[in-house]
PDB file of N, CA, C and O in Angstrom:
ATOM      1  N   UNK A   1     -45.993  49.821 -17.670  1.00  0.00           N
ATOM      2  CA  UNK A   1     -45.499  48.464 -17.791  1.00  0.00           C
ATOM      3  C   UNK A   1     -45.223  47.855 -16.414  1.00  0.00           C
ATOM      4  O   UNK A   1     -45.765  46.778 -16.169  1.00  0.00           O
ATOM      5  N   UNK A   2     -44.149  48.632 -15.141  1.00  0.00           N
ATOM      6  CA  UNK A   2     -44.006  48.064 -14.061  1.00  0.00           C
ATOM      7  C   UNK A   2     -45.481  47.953 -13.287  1.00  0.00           C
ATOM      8  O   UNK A   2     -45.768  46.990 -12.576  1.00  0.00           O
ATOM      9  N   UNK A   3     -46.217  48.880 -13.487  1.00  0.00           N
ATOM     10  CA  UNK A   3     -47.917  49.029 -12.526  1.00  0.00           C
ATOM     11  C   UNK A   3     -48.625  46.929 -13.302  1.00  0.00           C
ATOM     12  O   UNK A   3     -49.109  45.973 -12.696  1.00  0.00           O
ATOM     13  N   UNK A   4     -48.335  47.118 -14.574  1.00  0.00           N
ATOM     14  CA  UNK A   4     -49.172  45.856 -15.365  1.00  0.00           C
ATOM     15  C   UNK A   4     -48.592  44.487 -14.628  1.00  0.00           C
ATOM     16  O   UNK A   4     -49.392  43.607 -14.309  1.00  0.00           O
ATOM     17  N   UNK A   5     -47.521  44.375 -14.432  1.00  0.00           N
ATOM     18  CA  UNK A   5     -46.234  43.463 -13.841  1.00  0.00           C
ATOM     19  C   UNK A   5     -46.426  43.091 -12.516  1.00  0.00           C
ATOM     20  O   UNK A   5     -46.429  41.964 -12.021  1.00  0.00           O
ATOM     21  N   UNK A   6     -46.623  44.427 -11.892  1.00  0.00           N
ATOM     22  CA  UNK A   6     -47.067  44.469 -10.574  1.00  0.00           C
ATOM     23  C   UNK A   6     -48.513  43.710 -10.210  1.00  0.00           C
ATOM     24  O   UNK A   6     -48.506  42.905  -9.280  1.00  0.00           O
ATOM     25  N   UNK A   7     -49.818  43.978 -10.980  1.00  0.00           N
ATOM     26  CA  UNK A   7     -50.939  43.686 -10.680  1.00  0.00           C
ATOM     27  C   UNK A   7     -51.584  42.118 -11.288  1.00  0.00           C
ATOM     28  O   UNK A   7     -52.405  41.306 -10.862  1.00  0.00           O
ATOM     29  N   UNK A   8     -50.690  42.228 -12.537  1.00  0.00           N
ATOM     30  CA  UNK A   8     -50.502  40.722 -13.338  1.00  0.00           C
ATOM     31  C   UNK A   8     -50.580  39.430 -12.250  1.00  0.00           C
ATOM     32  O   UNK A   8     -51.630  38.787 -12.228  1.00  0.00           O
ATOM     33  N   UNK A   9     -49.568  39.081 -11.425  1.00  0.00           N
ATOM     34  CA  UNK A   9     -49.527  37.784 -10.579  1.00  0.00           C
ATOM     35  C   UNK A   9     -50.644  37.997  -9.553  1.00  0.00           C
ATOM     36  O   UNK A   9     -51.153  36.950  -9.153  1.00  0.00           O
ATOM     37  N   UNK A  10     -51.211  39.319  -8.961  1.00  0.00           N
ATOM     38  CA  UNK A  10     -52.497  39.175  -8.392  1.00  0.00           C
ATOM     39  C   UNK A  10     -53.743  38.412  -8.674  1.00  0.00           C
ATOM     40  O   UNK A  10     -54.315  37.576  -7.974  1.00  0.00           O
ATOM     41  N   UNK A  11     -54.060  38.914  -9.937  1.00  0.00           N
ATOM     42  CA  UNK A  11     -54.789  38.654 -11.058  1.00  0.00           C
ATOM     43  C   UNK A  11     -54.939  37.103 -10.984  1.00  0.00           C
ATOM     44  O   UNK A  11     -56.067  36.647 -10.796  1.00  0.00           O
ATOM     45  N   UNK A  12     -54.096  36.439 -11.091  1.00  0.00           N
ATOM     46  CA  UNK A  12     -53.680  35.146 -12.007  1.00  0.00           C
ATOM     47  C   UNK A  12     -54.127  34.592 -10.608  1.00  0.00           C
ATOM     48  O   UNK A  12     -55.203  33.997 -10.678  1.00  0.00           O
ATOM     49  N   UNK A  13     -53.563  34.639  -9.343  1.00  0.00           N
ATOM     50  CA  UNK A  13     -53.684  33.702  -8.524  1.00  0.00           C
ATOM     51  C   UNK A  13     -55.266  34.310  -8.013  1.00  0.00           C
ATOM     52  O   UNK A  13     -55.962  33.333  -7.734  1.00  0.00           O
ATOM     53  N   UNK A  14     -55.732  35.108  -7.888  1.00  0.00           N
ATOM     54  CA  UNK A  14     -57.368  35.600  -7.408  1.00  0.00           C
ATOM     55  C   UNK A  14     -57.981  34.150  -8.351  1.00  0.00           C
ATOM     56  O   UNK A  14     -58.400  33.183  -7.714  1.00  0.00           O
ATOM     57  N   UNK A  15     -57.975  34.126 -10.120  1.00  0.00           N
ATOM     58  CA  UNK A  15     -58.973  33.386 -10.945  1.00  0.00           C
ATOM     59  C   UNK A  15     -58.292  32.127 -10.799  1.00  0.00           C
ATOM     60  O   UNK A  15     -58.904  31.074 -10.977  1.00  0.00           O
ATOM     61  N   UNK A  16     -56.936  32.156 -10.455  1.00  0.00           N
ATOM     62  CA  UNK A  16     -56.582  30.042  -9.978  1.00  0.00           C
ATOM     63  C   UNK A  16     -57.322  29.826  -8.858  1.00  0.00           C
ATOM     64  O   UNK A  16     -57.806  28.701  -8.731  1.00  0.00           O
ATOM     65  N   UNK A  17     -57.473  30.437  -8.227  1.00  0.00           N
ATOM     66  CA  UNK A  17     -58.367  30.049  -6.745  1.00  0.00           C
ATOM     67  C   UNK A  17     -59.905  29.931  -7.006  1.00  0.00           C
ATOM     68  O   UNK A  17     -60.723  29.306  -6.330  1.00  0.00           O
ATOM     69  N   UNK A  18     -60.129  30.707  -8.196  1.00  0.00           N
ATOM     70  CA  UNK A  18     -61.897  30.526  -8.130  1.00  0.00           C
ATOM     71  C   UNK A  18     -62.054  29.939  -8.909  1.00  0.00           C
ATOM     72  O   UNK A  18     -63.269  29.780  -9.023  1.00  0.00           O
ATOM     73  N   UNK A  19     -61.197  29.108 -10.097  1.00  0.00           N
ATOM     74  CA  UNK A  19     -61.492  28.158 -11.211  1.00  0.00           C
ATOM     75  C   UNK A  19     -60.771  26.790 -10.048  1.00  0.00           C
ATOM     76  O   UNK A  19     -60.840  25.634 -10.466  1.00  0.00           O
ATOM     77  N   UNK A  20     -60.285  26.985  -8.998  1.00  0.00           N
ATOM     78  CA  UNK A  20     -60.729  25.581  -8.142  1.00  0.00           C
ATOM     79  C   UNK A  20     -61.581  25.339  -7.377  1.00  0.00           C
ATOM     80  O   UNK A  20     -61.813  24.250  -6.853  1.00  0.00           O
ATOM     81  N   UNK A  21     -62.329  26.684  -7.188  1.00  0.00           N
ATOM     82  CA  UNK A  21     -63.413  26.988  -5.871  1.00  0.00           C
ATOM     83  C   UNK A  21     -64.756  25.861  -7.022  1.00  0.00           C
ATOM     84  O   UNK A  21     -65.504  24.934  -6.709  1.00  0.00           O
ATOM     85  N   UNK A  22     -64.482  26.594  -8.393  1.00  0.00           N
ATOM     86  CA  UNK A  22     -65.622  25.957  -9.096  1.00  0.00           C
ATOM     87  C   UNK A  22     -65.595  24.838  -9.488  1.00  0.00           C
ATOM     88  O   UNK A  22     -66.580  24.118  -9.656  1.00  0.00           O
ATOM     89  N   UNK A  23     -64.262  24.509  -9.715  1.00  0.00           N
ATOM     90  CA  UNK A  23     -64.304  22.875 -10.002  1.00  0.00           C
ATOM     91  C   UNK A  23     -64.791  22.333  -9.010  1.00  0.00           C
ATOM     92  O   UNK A  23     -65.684  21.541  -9.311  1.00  0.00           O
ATOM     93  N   UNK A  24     -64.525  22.447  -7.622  1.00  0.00           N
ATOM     94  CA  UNK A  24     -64.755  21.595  -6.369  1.00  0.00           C
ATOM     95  C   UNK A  24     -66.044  21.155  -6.361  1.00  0.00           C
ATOM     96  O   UNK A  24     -66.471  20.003  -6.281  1.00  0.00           O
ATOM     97  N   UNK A  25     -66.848  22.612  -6.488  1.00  0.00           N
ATOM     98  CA  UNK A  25     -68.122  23.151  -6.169  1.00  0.00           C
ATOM     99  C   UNK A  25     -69.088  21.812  -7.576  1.00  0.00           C
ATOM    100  O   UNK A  25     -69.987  21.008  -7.331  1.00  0.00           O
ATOM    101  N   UNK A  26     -68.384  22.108  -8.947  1.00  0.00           N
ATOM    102  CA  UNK A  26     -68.872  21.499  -9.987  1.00  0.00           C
ATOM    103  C   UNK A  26     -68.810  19.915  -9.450  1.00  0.00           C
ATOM    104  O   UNK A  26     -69.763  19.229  -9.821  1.00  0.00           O
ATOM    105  N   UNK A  27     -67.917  19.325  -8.713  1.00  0.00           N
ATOM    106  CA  UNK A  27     -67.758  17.434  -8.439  1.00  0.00           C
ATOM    107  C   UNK A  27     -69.025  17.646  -7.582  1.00  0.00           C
ATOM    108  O   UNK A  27     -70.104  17.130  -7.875  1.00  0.00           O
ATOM    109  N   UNK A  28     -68.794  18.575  -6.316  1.00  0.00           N
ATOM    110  CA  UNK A  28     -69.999  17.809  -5.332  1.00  0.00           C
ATOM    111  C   UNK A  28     -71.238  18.298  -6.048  1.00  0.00           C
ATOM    112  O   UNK A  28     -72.213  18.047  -5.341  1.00  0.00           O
ATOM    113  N   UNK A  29     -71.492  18.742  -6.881  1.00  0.00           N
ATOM    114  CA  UNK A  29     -73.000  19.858  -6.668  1.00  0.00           C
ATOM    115  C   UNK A  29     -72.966  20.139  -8.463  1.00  0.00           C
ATOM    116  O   UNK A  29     -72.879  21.279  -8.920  1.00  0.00           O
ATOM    117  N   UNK A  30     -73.046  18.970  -9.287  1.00  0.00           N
ATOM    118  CA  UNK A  30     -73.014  19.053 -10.935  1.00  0.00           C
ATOM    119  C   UNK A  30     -74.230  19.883 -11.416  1.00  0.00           C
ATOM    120  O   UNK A  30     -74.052  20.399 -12.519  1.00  0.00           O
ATOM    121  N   UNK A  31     -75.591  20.159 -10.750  1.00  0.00           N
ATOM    122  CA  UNK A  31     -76.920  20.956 -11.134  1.00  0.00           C
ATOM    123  C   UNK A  31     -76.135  22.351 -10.853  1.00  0.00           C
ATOM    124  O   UNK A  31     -76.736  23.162 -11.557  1.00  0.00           O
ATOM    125  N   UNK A  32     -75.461  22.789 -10.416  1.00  0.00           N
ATOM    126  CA  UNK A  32     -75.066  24.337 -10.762  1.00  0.00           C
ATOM    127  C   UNK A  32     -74.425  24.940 -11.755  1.00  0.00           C
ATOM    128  O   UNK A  32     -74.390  26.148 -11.992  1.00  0.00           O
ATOM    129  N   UNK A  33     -73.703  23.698 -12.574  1.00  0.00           N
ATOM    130  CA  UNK A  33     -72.908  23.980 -13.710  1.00  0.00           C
ATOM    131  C   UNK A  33     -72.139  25.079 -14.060  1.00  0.00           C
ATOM    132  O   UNK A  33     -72.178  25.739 -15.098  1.00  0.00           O
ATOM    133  N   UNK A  34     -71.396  25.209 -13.029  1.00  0.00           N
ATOM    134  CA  UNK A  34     -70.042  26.642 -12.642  1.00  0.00           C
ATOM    135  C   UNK A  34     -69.549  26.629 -14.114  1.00  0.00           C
ATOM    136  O   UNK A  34     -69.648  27.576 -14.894  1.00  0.00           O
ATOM    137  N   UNK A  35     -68.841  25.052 -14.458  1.00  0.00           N
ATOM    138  CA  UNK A  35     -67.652  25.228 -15.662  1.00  0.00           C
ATOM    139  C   UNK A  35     -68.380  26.029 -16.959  1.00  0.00           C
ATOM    140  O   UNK A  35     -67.887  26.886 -17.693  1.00  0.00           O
ATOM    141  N   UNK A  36     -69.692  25.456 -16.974  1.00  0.00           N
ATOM    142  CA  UNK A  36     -69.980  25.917 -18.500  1.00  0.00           C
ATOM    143  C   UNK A  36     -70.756  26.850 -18.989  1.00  0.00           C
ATOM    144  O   UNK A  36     -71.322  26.876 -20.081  1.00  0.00           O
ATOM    145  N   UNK A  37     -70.763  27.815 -17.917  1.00  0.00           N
ATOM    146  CA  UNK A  37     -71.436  28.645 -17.847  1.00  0.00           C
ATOM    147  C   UNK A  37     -70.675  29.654 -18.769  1.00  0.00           C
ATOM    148  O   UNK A  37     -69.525  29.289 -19.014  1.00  0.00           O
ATOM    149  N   UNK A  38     -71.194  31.282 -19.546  1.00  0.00           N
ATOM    150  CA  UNK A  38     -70.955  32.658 -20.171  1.00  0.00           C
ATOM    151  C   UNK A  38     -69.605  32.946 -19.343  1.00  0.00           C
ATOM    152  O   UNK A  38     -68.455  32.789 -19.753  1.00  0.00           O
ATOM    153  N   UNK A  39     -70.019  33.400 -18.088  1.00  0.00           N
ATOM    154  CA  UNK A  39     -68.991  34.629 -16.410  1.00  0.00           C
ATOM    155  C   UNK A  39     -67.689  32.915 -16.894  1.00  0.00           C
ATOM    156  O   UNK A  39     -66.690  33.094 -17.591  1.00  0.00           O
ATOM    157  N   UNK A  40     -68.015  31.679 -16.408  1.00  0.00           N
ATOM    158  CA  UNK A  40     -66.812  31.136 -15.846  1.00  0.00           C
ATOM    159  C   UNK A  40     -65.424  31.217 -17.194  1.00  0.00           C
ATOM    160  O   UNK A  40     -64.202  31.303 -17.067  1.00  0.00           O
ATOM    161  N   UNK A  41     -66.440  31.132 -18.612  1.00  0.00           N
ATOM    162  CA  UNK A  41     -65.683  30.790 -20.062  1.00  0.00           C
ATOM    163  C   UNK A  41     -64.657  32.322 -20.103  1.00  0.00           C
ATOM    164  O   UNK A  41     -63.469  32.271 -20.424  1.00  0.00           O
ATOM    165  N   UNK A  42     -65.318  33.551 -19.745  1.00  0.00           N
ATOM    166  CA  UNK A  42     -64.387  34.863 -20.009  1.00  0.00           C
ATOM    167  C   UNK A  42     -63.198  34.796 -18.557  1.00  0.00           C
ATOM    168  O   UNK A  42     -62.013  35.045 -18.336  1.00  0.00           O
ATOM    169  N   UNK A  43     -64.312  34.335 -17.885  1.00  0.00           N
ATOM    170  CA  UNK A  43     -63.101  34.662 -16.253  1.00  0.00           C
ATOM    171  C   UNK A  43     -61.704  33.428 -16.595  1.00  0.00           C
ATOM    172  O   UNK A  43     -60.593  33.588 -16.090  1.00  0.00           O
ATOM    173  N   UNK A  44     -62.037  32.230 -17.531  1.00  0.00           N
ATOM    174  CA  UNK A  44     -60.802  31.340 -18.036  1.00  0.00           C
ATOM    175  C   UNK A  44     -60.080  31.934 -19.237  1.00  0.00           C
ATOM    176  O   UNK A  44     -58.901  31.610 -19.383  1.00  0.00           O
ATOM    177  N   UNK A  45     -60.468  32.508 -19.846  1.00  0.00           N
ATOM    178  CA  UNK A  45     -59.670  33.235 -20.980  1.00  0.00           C
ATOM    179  C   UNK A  45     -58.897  34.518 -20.220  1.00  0.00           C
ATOM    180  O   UNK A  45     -57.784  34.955 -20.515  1.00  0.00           O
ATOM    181  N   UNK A  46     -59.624  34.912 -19.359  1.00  0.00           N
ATOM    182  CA  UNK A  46     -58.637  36.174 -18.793  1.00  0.00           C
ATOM    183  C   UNK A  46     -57.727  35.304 -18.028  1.00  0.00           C
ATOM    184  O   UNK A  46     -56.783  36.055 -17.781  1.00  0.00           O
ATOM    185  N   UNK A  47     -57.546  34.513 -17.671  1.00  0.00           N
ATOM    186  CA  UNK A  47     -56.957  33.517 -16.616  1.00  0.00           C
ATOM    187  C   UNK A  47     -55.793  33.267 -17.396  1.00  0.00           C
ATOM    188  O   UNK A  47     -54.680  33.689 -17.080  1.00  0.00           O
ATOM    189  N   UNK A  48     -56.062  32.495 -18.547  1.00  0.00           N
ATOM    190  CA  UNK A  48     -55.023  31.718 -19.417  1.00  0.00           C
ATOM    191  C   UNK A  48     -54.275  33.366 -19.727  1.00  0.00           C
ATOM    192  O   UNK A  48     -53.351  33.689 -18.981  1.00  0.00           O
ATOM    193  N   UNK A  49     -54.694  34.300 -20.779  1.00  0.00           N
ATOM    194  CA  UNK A  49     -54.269  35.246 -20.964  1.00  0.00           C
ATOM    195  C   UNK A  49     -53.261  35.947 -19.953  1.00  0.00           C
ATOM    196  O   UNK A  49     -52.137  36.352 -20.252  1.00  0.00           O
ATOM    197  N   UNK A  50     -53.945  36.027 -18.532  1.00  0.00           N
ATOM    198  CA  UNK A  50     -52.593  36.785 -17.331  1.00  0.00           C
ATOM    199  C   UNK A  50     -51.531  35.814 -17.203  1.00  0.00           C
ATOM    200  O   UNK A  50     -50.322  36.042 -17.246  1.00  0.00           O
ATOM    201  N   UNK A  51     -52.192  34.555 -17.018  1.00  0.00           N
ATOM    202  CA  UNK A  51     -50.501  33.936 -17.006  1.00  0.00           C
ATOM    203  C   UNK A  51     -49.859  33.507 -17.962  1.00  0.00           C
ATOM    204  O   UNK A  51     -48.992  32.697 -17.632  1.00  0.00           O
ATOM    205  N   UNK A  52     -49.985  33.875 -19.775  1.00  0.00           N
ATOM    206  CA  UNK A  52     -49.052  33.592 -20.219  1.00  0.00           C
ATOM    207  C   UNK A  52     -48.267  35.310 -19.912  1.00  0.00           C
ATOM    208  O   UNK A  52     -47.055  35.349 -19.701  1.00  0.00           O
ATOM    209  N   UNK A  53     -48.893  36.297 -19.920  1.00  0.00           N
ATOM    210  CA  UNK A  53     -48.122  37.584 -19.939  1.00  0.00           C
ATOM    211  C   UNK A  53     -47.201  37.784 -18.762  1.00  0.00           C
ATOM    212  O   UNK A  53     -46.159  38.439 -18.726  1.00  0.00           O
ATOM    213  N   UNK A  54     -47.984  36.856 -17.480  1.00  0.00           N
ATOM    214  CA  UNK A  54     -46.997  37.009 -15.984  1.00  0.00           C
ATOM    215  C   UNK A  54     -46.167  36.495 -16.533  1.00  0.00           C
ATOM    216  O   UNK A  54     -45.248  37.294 -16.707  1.00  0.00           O
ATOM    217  N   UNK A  55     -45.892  35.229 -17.062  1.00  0.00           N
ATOM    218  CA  UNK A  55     -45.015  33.965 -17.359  1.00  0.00           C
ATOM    219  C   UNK A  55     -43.804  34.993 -18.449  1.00  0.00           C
ATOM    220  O   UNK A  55     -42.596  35.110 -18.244  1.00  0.00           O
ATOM    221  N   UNK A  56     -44.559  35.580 -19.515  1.00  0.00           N
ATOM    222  CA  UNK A  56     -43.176  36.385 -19.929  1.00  0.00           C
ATOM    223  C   UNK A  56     -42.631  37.216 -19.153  1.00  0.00           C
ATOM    224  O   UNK A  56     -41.414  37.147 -18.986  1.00  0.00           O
ATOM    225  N   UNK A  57     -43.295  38.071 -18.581  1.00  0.00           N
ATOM    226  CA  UNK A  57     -42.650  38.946 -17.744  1.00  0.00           C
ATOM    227  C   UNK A  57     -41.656  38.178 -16.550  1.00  0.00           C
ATOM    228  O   UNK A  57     -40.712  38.722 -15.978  1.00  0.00           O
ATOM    229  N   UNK A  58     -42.071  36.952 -16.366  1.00  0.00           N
ATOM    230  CA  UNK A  58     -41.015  36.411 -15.355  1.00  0.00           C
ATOM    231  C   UNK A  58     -39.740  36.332 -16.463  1.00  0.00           C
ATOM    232  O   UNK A  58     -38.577  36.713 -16.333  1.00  0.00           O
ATOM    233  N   UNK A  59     -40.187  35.908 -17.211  1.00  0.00           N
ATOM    234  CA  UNK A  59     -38.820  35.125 -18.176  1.00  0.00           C
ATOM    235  C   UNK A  59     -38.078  36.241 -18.300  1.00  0.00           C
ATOM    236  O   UNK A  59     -36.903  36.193 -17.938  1.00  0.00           O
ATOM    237  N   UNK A  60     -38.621  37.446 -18.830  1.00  0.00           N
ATOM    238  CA  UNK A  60     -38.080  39.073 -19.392  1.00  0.00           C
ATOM    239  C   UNK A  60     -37.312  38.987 -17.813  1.00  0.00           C
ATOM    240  O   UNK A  60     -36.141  38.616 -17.901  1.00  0.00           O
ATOM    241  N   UNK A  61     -37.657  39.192 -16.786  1.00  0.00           N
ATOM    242  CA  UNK A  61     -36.959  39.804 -15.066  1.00  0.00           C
ATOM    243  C   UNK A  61     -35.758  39.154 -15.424  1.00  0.00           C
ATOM    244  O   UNK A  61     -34.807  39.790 -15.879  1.00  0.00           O
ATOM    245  N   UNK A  62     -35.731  37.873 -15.245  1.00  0.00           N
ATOM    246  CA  UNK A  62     -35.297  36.464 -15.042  1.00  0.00           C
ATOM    247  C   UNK A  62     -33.962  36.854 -16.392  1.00  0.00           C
ATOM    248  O   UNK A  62     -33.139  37.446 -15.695  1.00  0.00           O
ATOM    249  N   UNK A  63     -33.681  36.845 -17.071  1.00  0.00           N
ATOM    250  CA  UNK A  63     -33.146  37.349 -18.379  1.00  0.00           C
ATOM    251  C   UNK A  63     -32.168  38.341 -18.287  1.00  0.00           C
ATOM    252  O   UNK A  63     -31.006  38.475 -18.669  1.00  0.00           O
ATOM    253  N   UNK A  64     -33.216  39.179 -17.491  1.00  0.00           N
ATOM    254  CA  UNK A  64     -32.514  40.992 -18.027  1.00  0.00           C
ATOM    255  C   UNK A  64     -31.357  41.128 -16.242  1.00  0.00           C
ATOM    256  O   UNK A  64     -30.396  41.855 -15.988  1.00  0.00           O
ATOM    257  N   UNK A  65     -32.005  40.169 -15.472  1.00  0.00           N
ATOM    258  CA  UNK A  65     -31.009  40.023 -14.233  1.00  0.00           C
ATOM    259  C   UNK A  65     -29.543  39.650 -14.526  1.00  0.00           C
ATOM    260  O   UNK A  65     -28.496  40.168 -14.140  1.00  0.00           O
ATOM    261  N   UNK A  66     -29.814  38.473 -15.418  1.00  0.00           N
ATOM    262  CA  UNK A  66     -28.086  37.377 -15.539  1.00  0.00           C
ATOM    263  C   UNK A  66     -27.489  38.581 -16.257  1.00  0.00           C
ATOM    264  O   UNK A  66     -26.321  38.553 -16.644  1.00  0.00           O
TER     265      UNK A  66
END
């Protein structure tokens, strides 16, 4: 559980950085079609998925501190 906690907020900010690398990439340069591609649809579901679990685990820290 602490190793998942630990590697969780890595995770989350690595695929926020490359779901803006692709948006950017998608405004100037629309013939490559980053967003709608198979790789970008799983790499956003793992995305959404780590940060609702970081997001509890903050709340759980955050909680079990007071």
């Amino acid at each position: 559980m602490k190793k998942l906690s630990r590697i969780l907020p890595h995770i989350t900010i690595i695929l926020a950085g490359m779901f803006i690398i692709f948006w950017i990439l998608d405004i100037l340069n629309p013939t490559m079609n980053f967003i709608n591609r198979r790789l970008s649809n799983k790499l956003l579901l793992i995305f959404c998925i780590s940060a609702i679990i970081t997001s509890v685990f903050a709340v759980y820290y955050e909680r079990r501190q007071r």
